[in-house]
N, C-alpha and C positions, 0 to 999 in steps of 0.2 A: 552233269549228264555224263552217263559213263561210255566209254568207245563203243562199244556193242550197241547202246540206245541210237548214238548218232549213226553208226551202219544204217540199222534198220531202217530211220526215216531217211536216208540217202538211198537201198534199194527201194522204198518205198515212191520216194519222186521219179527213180527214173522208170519204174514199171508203170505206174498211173502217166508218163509222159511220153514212154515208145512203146506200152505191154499195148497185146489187143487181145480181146477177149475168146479163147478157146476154151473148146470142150476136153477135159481131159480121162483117157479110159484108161481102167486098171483092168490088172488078169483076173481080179475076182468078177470082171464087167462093172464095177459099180464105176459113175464117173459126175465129176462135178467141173465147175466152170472156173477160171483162173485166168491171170492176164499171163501171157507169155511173150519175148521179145522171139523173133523170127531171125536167125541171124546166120551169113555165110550160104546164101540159096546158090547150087549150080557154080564152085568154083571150079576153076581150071587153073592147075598147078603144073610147075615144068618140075618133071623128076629128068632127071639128068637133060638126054638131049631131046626127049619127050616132052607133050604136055598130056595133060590126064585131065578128063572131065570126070566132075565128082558130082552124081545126081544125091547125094547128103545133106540134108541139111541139117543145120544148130538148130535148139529150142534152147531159151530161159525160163524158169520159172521160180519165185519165189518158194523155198524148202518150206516155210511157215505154209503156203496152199495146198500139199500135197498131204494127205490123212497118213498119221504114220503106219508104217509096216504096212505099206502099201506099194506093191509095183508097177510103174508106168508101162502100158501095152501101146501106146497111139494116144495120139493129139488129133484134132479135128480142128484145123482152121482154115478159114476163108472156105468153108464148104469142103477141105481136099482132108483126105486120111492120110495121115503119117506114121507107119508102122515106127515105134523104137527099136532102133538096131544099139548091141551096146549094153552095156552098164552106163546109169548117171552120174555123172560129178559132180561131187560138189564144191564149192569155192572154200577155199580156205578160214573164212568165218562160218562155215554153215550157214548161210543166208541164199546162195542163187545154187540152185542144179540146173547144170546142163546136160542134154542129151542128142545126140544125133540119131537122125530120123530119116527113112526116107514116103516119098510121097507115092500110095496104095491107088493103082488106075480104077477107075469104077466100076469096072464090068469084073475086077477081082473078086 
C-alpha cells in the first residue's frame, strides 16, 4: 500500500468520525452535500496587550468532495450560512482544504 493510499483512508476515518454533513454552495450556485469538520468557532486571541475576538470560523473538507474548477461561495450547516472569506488551502497532500468562513444572520 502506497503513502498516499494510506492518507486517504486516514482522512477518510477521521471525516466519517468528526465530519457532519453539510450543504456546500458554489459561485456557479450549483451545490452538493459533503461531510466537513467545524473547527476554531469564536477564538479569542491576545495580539499584544489586547485580546481580539474573532467571529471566523475553519471549515475541513475533503479536496476529493469538491467537483473540480469549482469555487466555494458558503457552506450551510447546522441550518446557519457561512459566507467564505479567503482563498482555500489546501493541506500539503492535496487531500483536506481549509477555508475560513464567517456565519451570514438570516434576515441577510
Amino acid at each position: 500500500m502506497t503513502f498516499r493510499n494510506s492518507a486517504i483512508k486516514s482522512v477518510d476515518v477521521l471525516f466519517n468520525r468528526f465530519g457532519k454533513t453539510a450543504r456546500l454552495i458554489f459561485t456557479d450556485e450549483t451545490e452538493v452535500e459533503a461531510l466537513v469538520i467545524h473547527r476554531l468557532p469564536d477564538k479569542i486571541t491576545d495580539v499584544f496587550d489586547a485580546r481580539v475576538h474573532s467571529e471566523t470560523d475553519m471549515f475541513e473538507m475533503r479536496l476529493a468532495d469538491i467537483p473540480a474548477g469549482k469555487t466555494l461561495q458558503a457552506i450551510v450547516w447546522d441550518d446557519k450560512r457561512y459566507t467564505i472569506q479567503g482563498e482555500a488551502v489546501k493541506d500539503q497532500h492535496n487531500l483536506i482544504v481549509k477555508v475560513d468562513a464567517y456565519a451570514v444572520e438570516s434576515g441577510d
